[in-house]
C-alpha positions as CSV (number, residue, x, y, z in Angstrom):
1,X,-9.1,37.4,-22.5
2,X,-12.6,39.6,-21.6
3,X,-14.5,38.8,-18.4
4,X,-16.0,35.5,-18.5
5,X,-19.4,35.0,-17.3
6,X,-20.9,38.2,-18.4
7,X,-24.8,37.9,-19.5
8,X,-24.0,38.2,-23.4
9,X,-21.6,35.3,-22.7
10,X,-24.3,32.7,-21.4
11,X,-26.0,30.6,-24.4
12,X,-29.4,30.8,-25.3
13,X,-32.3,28.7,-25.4
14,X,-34.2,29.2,-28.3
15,X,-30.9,28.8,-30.5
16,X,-30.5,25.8,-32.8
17,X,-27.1,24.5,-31.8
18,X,-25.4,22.3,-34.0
19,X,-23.8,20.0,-32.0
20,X,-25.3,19.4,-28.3
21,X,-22.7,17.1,-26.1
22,X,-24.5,15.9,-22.9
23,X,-21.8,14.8,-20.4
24,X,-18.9,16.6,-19.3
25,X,-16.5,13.7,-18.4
26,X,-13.7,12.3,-20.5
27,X,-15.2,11.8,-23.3
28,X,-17.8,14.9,-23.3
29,X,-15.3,17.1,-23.1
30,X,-12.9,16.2,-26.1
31,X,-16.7,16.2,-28.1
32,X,-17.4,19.4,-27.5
33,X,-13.8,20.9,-27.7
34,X,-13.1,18.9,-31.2
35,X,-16.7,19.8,-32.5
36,X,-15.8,23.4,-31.8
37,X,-12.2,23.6,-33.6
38,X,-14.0,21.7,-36.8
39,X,-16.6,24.6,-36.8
40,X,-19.4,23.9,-34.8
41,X,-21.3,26.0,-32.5
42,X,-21.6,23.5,-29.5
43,X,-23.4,23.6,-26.1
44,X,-21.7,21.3,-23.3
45,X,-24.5,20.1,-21.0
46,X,-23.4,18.9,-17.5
47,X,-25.6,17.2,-14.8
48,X,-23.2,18.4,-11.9
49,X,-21.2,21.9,-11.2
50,X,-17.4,20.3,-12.3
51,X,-16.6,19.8,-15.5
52,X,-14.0,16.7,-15.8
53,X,-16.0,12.9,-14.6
54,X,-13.8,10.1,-13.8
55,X,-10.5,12.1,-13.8
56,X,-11.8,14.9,-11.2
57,X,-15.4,14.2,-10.2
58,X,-15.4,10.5,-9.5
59,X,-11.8,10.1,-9.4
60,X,-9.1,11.3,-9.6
61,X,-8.3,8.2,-11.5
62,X,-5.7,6.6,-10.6
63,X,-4.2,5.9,-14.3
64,X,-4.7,9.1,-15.4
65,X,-2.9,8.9,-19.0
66,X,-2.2,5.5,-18.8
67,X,-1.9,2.6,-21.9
68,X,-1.1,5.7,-24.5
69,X,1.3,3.5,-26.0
70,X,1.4,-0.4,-26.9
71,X,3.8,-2.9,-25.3
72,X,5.9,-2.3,-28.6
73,X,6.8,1.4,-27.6
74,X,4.2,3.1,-30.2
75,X,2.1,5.5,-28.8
76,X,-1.0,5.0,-30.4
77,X,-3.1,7.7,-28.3
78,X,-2.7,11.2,-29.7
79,X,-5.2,14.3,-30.1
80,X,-7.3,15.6,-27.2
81,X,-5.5,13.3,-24.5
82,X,-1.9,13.9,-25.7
83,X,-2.7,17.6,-26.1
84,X,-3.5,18.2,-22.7
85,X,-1.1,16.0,-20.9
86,X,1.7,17.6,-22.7
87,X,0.0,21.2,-21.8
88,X,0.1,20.1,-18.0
89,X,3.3,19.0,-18.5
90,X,5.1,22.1,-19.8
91,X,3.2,23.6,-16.7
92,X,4.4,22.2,-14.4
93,X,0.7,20.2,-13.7
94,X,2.2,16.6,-14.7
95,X,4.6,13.8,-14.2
96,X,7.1,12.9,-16.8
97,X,5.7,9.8,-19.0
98,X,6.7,6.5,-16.9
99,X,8.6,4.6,-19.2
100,X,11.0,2.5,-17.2
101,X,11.1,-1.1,-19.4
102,X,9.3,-3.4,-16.6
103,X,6.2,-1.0,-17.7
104,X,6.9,-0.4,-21.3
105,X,7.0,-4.3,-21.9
106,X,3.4,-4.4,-20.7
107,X,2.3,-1.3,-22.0
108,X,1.1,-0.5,-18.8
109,X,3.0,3.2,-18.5
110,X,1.3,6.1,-17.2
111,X,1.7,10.1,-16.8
112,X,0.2,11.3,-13.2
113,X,-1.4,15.1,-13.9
114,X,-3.1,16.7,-11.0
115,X,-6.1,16.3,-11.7
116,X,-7.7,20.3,-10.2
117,X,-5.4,21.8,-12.8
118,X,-6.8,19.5,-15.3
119,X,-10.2,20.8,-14.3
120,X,-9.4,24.6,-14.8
121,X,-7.0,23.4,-18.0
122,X,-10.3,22.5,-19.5
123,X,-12.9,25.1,-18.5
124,X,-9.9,27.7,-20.1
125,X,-10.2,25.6,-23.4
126,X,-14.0,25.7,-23.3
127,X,-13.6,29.3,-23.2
128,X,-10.5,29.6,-25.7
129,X,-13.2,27.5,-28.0
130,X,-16.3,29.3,-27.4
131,X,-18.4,26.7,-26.1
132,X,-21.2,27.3,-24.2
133,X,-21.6,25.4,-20.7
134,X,-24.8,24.8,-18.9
135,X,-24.0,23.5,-15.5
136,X,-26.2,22.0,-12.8
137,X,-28.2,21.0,-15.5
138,X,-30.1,17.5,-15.5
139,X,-30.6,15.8,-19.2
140,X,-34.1,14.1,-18.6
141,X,-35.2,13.3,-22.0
142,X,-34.8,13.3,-26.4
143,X,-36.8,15.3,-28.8
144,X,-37.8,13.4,-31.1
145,X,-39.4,13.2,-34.2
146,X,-40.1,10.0,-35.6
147,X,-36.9,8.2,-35.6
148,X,-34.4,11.6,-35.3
149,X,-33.3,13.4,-32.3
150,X,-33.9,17.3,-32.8
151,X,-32.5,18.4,-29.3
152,X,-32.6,17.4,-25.5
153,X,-35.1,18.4,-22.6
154,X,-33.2,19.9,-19.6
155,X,-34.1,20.8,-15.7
156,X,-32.2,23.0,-13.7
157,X,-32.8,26.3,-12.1
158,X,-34.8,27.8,-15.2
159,X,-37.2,24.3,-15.0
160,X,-37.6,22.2,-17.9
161,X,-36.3,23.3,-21.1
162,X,-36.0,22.1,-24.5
163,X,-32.8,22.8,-26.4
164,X,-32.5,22.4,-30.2
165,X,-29.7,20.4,-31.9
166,X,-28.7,19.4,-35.7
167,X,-26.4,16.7,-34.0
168,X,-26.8,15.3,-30.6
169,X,-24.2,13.6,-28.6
170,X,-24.6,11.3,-25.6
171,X,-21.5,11.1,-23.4
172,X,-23.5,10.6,-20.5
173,X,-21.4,7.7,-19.7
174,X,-24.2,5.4,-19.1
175,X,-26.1,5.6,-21.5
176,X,-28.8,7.6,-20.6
177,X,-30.0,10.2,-22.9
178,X,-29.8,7.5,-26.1
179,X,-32.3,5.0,-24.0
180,X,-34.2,8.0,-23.6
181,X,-34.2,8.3,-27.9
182,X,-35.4,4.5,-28.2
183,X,-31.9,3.4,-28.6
184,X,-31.5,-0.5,-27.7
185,X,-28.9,-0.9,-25.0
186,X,-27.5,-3.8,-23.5
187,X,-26.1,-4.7,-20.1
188,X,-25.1,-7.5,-17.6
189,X,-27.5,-9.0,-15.2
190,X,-27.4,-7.6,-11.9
191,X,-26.0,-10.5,-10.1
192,X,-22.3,-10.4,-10.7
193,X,-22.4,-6.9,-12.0
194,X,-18.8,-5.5,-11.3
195,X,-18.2,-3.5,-8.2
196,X,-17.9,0.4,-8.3
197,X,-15.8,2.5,-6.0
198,X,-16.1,5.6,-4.6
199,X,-12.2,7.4,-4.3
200,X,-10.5,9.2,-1.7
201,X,-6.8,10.9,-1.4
202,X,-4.0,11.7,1.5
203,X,-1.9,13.9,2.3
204,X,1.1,13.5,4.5
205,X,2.6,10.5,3.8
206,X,6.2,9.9,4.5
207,X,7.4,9.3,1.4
208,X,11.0,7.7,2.2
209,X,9.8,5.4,4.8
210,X,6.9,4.0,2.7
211,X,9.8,3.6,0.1
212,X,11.6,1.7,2.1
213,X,9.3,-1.0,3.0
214,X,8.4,-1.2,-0.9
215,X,11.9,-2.0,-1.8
216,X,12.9,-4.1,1.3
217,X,9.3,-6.7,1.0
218,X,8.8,-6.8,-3.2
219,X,7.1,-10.4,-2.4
220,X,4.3,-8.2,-0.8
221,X,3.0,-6.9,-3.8
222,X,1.1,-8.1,-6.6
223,X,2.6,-7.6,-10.2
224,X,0.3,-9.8,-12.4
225,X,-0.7,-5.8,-14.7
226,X,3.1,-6.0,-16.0
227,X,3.9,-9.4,-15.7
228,X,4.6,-11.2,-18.9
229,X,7.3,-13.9,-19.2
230,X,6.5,-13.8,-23.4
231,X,8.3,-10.0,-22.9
232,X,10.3,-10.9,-20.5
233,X,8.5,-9.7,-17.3
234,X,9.4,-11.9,-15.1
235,X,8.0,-12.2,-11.5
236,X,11.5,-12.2,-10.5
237,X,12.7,-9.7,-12.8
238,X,9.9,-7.1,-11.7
239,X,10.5,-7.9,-7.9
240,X,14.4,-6.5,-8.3
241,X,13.4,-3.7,-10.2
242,X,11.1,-2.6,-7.3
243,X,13.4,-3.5,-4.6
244,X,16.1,-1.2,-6.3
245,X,13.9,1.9,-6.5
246,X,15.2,5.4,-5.5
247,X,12.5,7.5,-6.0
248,X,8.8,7.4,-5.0
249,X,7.4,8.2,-8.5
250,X,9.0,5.3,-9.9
251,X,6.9,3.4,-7.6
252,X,4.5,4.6,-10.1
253,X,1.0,2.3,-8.2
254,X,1.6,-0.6,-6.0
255,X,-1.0,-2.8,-4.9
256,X,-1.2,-6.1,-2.3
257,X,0.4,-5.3,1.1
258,X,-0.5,-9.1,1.7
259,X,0.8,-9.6,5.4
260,X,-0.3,-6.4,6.6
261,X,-3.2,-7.0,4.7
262,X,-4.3,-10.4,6.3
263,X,-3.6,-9.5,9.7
264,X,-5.5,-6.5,10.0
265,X,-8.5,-8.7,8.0
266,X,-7.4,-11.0,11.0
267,X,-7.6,-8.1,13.8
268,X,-10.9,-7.0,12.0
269,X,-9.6,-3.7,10.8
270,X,-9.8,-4.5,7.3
271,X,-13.2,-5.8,4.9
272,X,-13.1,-8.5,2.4
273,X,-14.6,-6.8,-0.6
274,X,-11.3,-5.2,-2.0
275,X,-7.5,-5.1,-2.1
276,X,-5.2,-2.9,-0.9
277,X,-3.7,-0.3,-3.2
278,X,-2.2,3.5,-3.5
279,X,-1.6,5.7,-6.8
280,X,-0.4,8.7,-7.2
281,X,-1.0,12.5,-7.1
282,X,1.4,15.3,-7.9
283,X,1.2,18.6,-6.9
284,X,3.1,21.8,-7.4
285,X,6.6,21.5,-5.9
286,X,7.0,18.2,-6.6
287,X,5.2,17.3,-3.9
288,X,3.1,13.6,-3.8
289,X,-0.2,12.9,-2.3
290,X,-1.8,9.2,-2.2
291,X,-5.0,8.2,-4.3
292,X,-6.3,5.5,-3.2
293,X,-8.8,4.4,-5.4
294,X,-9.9,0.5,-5.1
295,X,-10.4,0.4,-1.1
296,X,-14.2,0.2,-1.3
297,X,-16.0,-2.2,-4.1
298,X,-19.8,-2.8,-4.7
299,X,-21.3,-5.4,-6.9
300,X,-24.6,-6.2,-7.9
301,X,-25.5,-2.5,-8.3
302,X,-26.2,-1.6,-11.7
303,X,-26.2,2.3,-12.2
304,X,-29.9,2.6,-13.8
305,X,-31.1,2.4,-10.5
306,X,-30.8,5.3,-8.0
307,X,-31.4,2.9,-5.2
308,X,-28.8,1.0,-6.1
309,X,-26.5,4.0,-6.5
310,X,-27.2,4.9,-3.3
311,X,-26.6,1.4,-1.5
312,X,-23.6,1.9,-3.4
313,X,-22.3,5.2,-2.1
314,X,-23.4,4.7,1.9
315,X,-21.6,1.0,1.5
316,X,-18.2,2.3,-0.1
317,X,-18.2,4.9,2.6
318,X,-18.1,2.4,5.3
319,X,-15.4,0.5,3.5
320,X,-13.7,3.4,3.1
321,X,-13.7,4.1,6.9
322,X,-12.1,0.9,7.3
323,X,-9.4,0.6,4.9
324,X,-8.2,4.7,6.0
325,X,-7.5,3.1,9.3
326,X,-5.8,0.1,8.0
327,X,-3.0,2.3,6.0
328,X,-3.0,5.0,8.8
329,X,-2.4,2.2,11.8
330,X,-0.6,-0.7,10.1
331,X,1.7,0.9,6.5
332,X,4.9,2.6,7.2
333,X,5.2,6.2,6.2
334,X,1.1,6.7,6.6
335,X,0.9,7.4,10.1
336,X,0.9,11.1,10.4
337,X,-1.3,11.3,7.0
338,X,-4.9,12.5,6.7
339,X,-7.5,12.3,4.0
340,X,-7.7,15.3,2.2
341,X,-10.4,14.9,-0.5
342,X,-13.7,12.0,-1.5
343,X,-15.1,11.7,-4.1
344,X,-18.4,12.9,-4.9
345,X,-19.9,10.6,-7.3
346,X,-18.9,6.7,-7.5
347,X,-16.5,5.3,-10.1
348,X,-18.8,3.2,-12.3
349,X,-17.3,0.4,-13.7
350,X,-20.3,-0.9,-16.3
351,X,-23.3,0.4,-17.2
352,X,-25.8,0.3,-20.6
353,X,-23.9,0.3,-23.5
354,X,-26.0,1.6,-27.1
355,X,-26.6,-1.3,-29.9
356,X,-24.8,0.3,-32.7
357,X,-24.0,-0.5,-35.8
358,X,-20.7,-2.5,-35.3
359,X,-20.5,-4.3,-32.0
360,X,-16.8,-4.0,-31.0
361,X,-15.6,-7.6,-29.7
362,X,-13.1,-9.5,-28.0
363,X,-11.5,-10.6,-31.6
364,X,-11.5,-7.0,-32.5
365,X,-8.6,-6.5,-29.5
366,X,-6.7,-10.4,-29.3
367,X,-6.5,-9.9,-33.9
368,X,-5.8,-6.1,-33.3
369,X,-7.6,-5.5,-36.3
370,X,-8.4,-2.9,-38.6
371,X,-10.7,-0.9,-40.4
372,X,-11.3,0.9,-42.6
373,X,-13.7,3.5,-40.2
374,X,-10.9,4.1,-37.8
375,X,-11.3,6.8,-35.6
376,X,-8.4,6.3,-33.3
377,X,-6.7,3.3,-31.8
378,X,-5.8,1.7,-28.2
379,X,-3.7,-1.3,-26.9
380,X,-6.0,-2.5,-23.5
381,X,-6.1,-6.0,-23.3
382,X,-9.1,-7.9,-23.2
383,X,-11.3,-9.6,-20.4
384,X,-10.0,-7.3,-18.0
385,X,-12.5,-7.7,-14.9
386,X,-12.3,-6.3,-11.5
387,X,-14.3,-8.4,-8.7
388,X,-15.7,-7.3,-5.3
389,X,-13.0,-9.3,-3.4
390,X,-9.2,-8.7,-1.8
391,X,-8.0,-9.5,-5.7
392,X,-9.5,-6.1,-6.8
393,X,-7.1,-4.8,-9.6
394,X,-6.6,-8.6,-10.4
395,X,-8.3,-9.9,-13.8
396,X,-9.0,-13.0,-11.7
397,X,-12.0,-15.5,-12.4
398,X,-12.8,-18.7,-11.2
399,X,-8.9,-19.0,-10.1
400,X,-7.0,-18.2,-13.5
401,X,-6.4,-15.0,-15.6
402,X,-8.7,-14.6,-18.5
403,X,-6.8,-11.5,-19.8
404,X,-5.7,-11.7,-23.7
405,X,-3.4,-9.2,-25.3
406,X,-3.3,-8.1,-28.6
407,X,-1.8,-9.7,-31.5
408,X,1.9,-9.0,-31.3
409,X,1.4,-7.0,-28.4
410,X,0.4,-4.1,-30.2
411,X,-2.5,-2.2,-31.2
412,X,-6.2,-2.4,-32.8
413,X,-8.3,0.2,-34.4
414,X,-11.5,1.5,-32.9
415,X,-14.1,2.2,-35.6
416,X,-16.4,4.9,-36.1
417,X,-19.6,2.7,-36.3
418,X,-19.4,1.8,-33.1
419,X,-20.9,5.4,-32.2
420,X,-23.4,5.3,-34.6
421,X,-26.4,3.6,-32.7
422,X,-29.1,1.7,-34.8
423,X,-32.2,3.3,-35.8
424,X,-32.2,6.7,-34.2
425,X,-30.8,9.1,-36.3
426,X,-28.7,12.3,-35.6
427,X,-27.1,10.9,-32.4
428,X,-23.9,9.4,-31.5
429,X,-22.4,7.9,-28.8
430,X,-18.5,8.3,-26.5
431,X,-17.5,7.2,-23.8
432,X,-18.2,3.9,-21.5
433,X,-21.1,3.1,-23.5
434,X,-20.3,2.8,-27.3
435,X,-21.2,-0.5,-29.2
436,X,-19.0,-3.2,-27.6
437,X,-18.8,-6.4,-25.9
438,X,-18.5,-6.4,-21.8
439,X,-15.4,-8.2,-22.5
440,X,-13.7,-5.5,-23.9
441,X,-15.4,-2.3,-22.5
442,X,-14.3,0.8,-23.9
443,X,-13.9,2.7,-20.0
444,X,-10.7,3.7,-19.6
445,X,-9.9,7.4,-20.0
446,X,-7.6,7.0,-22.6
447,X,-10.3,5.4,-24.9
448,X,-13.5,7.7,-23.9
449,X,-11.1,10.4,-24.9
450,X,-10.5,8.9,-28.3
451,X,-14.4,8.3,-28.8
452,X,-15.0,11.5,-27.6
453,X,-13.2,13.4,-29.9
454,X,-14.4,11.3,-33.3
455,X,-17.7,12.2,-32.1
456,X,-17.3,15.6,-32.2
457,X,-15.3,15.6,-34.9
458,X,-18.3,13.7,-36.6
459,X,-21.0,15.4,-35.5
460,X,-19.8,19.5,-36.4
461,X,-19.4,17.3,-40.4
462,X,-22.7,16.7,-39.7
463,X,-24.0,20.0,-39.1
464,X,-22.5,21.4,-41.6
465,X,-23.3,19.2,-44.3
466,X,-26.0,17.8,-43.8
467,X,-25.3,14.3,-43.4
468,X,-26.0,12.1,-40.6
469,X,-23.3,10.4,-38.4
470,X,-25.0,6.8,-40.5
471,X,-23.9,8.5,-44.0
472,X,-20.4,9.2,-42.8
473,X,-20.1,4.9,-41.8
474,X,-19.3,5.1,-46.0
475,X,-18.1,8.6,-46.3
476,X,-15.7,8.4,-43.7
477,X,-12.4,10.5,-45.2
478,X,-13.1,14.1,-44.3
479,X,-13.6,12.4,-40.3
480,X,-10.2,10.8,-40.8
481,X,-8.8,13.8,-42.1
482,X,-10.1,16.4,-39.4
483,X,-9.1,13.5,-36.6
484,X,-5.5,13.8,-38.3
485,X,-5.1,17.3,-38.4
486,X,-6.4,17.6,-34.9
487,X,-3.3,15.2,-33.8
488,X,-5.6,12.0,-33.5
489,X,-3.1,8.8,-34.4
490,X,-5.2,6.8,-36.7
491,X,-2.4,4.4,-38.2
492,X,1.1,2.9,-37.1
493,X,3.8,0.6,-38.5
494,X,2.9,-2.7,-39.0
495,X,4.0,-5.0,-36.1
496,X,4.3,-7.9,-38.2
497,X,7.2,-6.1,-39.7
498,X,9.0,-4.4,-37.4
499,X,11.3,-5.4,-34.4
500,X,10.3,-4.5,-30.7
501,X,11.0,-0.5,-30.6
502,X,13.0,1.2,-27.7
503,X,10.6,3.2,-25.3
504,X,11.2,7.3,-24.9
505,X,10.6,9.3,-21.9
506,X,8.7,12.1,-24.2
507,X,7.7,12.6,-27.9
């Protein structure tokens, strides 16, 4: 590999790109790095210095590569995501897939990565791919002409810049650059808008004692992601397998920590706007460091406002002050620890989302349908909300669970026309804010990554036929196709006809 950064490396300005991705987060990423293997010349734009988003710059999340495969056993998550988990894993940079049944009957399994060697894994596949990055680089407006994007207006060190594109795509996670094209967008009123967080992680946890308490008070904890009585989840069930656990990983995330909980809220050493929770980090060695990623929640602040942003960050740091002392002072194994990273940017939880040409709804998940424009699948449930109170990672609403799984606990197929926005021409949508319903909001990393990578797929088609991402809604095969040969998983065995499958620890 040749020196990278050298002057003749750097893009160029005045070139006519033919796909430009603007976001680097989950779904940016996969974009630009599927664009680039179908053919495209691509230019990555990022706002910040980091590539990566929710899984390094406002994370690391705490799922990681979590719901790749259905409460049936199927993995229905392949390409980008499965690609790069499995690279970390052969590395040495990941957990083994956590499989044990309690999880696989929910389809709530997870693989933990570190999340800093994801970050270089995908700045070395930019370069592998020939990408060009510009960093530090703010996306402040479309170029337009009439109804069709032709490129985006940048500011960074050089000032403002246009930059030409055939195909634009917005993976700015919010939103931003399509509103800036005229795109309708939609978005919940501010009161009751769901809380963000901002994340931090420890080091120096005492691994065996914290285990100990886990498996000797399994009433402590709340369970209600993996219970299920239909598939035999139990509350009872899951409490024995918990109490019987040998190994921290197989903790996997636990959340509650009810009576240490309430008397610190008692002693006023906790706040009442989240829960208490820990996931998980690996390093190299084997060694584990706590994420703790719900202890500071903010409603009522939607992200198109920097004010509110701010409010935002400043309040999540106080709760965050807080809730450090609660699990240094009052859990078991965290009393030598110490925080070694925050987050710099706050986990958004909603935000605009485009009007495209198929509004994905709650139906679409609780049928699991298909379509004929599939682009990649996924297995979240429905209604899945998080509230600024001490029931955080609880989908808990006016006192009951609103949460609806698929049809035969399986999967659904998300279609292409859902990054197809109306009117504006030559841009597409990933990420958090493709065509969909609140009540199923396409944010976890797992699906941004899926969305991600049809768009790029679909937009280096694009450039080099000539189409636009609207005549590929009815000329959709060579997208399927590329997906496929890329390792996307478009289709799976009919539930209806198959018995519940056994769950694997790897592919």
């Amino acid at each position: 590999m040749g020196v990278v950064g050298r002057k003749e490396d750097y893009g160029d300005y005045g070139r006519l790109y033919d796909v430009i991705v603007a976001g680097g987060g989950t779904s940016g990423i996969p974009a630009a790095i599927a664009a680039a293997r179908a053919g495209a010349k691509v230019l990555l734009i990022e706002r910040t210095g980091c590539l990566g988003g929710q899984f390094s710059v406002s994370g690391p999340a705490g799922f990681c590569y979590a719901f790749l495969r259905n409460s049936r056993g199927q993995r229905d998550v392949g390409g980008f995501a499965w690609e790069t988990y499995r690279k970390l894993f052969e590395t040495g940079h990941a957990l083994p897939h956590y499989l044990p049944e309690v999880r696989a009957n929910s389809g709530y399994t997870f693989a933990y990565v570190d999340p800093d060697w994801w970050t270089q894994l995908v700045f070395d596949m930019m370069d592998e791919e020939n990408v060009d990055l510009l960093l530090d680089t703010l996306v402040v407006d479309a170029v337009m002409d009439g109804d069709t994007i032709k490129g985006v207006v940048v500011e960074n060190a050089d000032g403002r810049v246009e930059i030409r594109g055939k195909v634009v795509i917005d993976c700015t996670g919010e939103a931003y650059l399509s509103a800036k094209a005229g795109v309708e967008t939609v978005m919940l009123d501010e009161e009751g808008f769901p809380p963000h967080s901002l994340a931090f992680s420890v080091d120096g946890v005492d691994w065996d004692r914290f285990l100990m308490y886990v498996r000797h008070n399994p009433k402590q904890f709340s369970w209600r992601e993996i219970q299920n009585d239909s598939v035999g989840n139990t509350k009872e069930r899951i409490r024995e397998f918990y109490a019987n656990l040998t190994d921290i990983k197989q903790v996997g995330e636990i959340v509650g920590f009810y009576e240490l909980r309430d008397a610190a809220l008692e002693n006023g050493d906790w706040h009442p706007h989240s829960g208490a929770g820990v996931f998980f980090t690996p390093k190299e060695g084997a060694h584990i460091v706590a994420h703790l990623q719900h202890s500071s929640q903010v409603s009522d602040c939607p992200p198109t406002s920097a004010w509110h942003i701010t409010h935002a960050i400043r309040e999540c740091r106080r709760q965050n002050k807080i809730a450090w002392r609660f699990f240094k002072n009052y859990v078991p194994g965290f009393e030598n620890s110490y925080i070694t990273k925050v987050a710099t940017e706050l986990r958004l939880r909603e935000g605009p989302r485009i009007v495209g040409d198929y509004t994905f709804r709650r139906e679409d998940v609780i049928e699991a349908r298909l379509h004929p424009d599939v682009i990649g699948k996924s297995n979240f449930i429905a209604d899945s909300q998080h509230v600024a109170s001490m029931d955080t990672l609880n989908v808990i609403k006016s006192g009951k669970t609103l949460e609806k799984w698929p049809h035969h606990h399986g999967s659904y197929d998300l279609p292409y026309r859902i990054l197809v926005p109306q009117k504006v021409e030559n841009l597409l949508a990933a990420g958090k804010h493709v065509s969909a319903d609140s009540a199923v909001y396409l944010r976890y990393i797992q699906q941004t990554m899926v969305t991600g990578q049809a768009a790029g797929v679909a937009a280096a088609i694009c450039a080099k036929t000539g189409k636009t991402p609207r005549d590929l809604e009815n000329d959709h095969e060579e997208l399927q196709k590329v997906l496929v040969e890329q390792g996307a998983i478009l289709y799976l065995q009919d539930p209806d006809t198959i018995e519940k499958v056994g769950h694997r620890e790897e592919d």
